[in-house]
C-alpha positions in Angstrom: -46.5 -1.7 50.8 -42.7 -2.2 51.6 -43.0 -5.6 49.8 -44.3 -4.0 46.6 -41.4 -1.0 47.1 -38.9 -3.7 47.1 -40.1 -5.6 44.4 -40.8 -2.6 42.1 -36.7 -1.5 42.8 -35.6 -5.3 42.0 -37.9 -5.2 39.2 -35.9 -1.7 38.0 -32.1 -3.1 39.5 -33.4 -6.3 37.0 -34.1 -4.5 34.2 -31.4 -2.2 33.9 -29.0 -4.9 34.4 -30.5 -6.9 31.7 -30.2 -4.0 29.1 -26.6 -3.1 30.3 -25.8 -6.6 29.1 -24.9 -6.5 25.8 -23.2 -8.7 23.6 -21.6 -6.9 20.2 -19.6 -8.8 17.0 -18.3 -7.0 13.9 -15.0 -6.8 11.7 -11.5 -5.9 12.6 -8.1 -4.8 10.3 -5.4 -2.6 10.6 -1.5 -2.6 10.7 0.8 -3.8 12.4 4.6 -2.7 13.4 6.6 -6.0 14.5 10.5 -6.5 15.4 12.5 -9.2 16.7 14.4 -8.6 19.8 18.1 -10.8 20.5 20.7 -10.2 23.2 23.5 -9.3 20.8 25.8 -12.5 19.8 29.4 -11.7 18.5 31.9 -13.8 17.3 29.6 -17.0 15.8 32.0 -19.0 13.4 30.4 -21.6 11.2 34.2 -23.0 10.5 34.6 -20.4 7.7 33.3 -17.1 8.5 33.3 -15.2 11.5 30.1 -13.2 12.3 27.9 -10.9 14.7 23.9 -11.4 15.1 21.9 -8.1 16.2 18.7 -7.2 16.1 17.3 -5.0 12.9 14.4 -3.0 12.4 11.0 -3.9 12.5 8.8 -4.5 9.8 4.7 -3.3 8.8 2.4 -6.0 8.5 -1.5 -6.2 8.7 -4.1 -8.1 10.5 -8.2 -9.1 9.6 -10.6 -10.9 11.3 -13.4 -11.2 13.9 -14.3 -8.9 17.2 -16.7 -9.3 19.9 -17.4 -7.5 23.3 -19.6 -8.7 25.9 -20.2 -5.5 27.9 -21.7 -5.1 31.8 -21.8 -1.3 32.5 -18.5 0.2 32.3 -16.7 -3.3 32.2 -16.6 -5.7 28.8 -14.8 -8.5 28.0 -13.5 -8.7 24.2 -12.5 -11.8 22.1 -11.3 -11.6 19.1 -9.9 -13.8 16.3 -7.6 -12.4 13.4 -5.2 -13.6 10.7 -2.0 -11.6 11.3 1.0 -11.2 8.7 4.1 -10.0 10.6 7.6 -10.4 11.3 11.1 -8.7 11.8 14.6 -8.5 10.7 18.1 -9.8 12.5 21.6 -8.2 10.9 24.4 -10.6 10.0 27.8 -8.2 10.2 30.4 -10.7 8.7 34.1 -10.1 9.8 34.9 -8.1 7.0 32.6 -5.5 7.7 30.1 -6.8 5.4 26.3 -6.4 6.6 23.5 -9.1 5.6 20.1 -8.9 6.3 17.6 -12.0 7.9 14.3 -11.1 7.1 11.7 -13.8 8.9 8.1 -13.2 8.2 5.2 -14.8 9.4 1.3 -15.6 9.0 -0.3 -16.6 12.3 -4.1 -16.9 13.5 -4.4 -14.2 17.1 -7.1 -15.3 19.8 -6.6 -12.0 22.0 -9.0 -12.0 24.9 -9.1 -8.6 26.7 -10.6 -6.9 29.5 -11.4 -3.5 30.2 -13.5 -0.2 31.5 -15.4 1.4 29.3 -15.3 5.3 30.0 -18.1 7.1 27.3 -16.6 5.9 24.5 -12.7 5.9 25.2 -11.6 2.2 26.2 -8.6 1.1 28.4 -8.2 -2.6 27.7 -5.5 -5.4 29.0 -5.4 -9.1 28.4 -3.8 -12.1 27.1 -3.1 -13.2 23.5 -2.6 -16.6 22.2 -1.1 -16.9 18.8 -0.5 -20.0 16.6 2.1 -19.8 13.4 0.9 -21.0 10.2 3.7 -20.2 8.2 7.2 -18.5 8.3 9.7 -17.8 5.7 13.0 -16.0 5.4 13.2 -16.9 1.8 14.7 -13.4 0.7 17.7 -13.7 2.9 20.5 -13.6 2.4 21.8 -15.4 5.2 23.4 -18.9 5.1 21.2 -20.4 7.9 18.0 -21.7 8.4 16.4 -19.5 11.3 13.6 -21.0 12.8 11.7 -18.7 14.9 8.7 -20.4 16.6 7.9 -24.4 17.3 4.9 -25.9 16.1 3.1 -24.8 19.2 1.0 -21.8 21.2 3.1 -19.0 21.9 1.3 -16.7 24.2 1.7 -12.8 24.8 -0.5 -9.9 26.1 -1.9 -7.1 24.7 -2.5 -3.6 25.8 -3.9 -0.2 25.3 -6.9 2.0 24.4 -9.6 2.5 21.8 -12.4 4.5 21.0 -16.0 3.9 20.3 -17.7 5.7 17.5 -21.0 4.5 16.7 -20.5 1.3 15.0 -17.2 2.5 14.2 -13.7 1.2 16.9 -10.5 2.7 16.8 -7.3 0.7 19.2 -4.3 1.5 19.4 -2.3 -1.4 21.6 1.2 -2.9 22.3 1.5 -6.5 22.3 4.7 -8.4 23.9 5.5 -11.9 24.3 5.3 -14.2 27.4 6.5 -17.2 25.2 10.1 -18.7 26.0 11.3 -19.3 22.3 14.6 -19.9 23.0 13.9 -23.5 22.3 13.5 -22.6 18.8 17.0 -21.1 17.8 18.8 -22.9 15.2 20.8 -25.7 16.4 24.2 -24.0 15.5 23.2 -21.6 18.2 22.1 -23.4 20.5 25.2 -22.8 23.1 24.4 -18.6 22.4 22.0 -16.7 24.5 19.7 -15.8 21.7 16.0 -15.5 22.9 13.6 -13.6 20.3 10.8 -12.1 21.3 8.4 -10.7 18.7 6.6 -7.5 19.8 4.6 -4.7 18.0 2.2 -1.8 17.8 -1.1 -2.6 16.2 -3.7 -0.2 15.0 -6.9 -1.6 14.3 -10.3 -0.3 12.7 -13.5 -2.0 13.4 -16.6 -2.2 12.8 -19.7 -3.4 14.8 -23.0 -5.3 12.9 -24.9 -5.4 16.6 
């Protein structure tokens, strides 16, 4: 009798384990709110002009691609894969008091992986996010240097913050900051300057779930 007990309970732990085990895909997209971020350099001369670097404001960019949650009861574990269009600006203040403006923008594929609690359908997430540059341009500077913003290489970040669960519907709101040490990447003109940026921003995202 206790060995039929037991076994009926294992059977029910079993069961109810199996169906809390669920693994979800679907669509992602939303914005984005980026900025670079410098330690303030004054008095750069490039043998003719005298200048200041500092950071600007940040710029909106969007992001579209992949999500999926593999979910035990109140923990899941979420990978995703997106195409992200972002970037930032720097301000050039010449000598004379005149102000230029470096705009660097960039297309990059995400591969966030996040864990989190699932509590009814608000979300608290945290994880890691590696991110891989496709393409940057600052073609609509005006700036008389080439910045160069990332090497041809895996910069890596994390990711935080919450979202909510509406039927097949998602709504996050996170921050994402960079672990990456990019000072390697500065133009070579400024390589003796302590000039180390760091892209962060606030992403809000809309998915959708097929399963």
């Amino acid at each position: 009798m206790k060995k039929l007990i037991f076994i009926a309970i294992a059977s029910f732990f079993l069961v109810q384990t199996s169906n809390a085990q669920l693994f979800n895909y679907g669509l992602k997209g939303g914005i984005g709110f980026s900025s670079l971020s410098i330690n303030d350099i004054t008095g750069i001369s490039d043998g003719s002009d005298v200048y200041d670097l500092v950071t600007g404001d940040g710029v909106m960019g969007y992001h579209l691609g992949l999500q999926t949650r593999i979910k035990i009861a109140m923990i899941y574990v979420q990978p995703e894969l997106y195409w992200n269009m972002g970037g930032g600006t720097i301000e050039q203040i010449m000598d004379n008091g005149a102000t230029e403006i470096l705009e660097v923008k960039f297309n990059r594929m995400d591969l966030p992986l996040l864990a989190g609690v699932k509590l009814g359908p608000l979300r608290l997430n945290l994880g890691v996010v590696g991110s891989y540059v496709i393409s940057e341009t600052n073609e609509e500077s005006t700036a008389d240097f080439d910045y160069e913003l990332y090497v041809d290489a895996m910069n890596w970040g994390w990711q935080g913050g919450i979202g909510l669960d509406l039927s097949k519907l998602s709504l996050d709101v996170r921050y994402e900051g960079s672990l990456s040490d990019l000072s390697d990447s500065v133009p070579e003109s400024l390589s003796g300057y302590n000039m180390d940026p760091r892209p962060s921003q606030w992403i809000i995202s809309l998915g959708y779930w097929f399963k």
